[in-house]
C-alpha positions in Angstrom: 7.5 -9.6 -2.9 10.9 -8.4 -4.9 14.2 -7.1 -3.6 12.4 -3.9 -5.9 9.5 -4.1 -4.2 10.9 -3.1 -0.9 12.9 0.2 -2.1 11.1 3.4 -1.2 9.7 5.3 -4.2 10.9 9.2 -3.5 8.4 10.6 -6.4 4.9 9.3 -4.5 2.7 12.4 -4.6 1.7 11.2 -0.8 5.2 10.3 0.7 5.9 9.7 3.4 2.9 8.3 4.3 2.5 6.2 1.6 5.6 3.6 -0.8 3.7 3.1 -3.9 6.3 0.7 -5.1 5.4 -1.8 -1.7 1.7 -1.9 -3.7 3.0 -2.3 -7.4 2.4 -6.1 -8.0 -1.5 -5.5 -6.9 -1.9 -2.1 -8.2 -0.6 -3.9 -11.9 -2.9 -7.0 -10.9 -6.1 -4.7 -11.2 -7.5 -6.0 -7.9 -6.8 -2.7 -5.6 -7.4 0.7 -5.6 -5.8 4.0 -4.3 -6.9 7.3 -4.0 -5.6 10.2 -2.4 -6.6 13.7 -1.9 -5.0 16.4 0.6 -6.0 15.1 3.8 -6.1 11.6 3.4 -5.5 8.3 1.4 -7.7 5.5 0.7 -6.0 1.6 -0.5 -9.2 -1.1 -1.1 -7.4 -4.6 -1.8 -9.3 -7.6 -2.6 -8.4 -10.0 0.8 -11.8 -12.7 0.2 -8.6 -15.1 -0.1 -7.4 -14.7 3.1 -8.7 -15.6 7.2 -9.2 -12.3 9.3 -6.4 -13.9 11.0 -4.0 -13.5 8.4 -4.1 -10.0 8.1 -3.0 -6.9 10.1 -2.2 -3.2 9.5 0.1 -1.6 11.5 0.9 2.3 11.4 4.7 3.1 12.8 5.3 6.8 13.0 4.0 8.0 9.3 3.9 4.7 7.4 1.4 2.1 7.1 2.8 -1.7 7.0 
């Protein structure tokens, strides 16, 4: 990741729940997808590259990390 990776975008049609600019490198890398509607928000990243044990998801009050 950038230092500009890790600024909040304040235009995401989902915020707060959701930084589009923490996803930019893999949305641009055509690899992921996102979609949204009014009750809820999907992200589907490619992860064959990685051990189960290498990856979490961790949701802290209204944002996903």
């Amino acid at each position: 990741l950038f230092e500009y990776d890790l600024q909040p975008l304040f235009s995401s049609t989902i915020s707060p729940y959701y930084r589009q600019s923490l996803f930019r490198s893999v949305l641009e890398s055509g690899i992921s997808e996102v979609r949204s509607d009014r009750d809820k928000f999907t992200i589907m990243l490619d992860v064959k590259h990685f051990a189960p044990e290498d990856l979490s998801v961790k949701i802290i009050d209204d944002f996903v990390e």
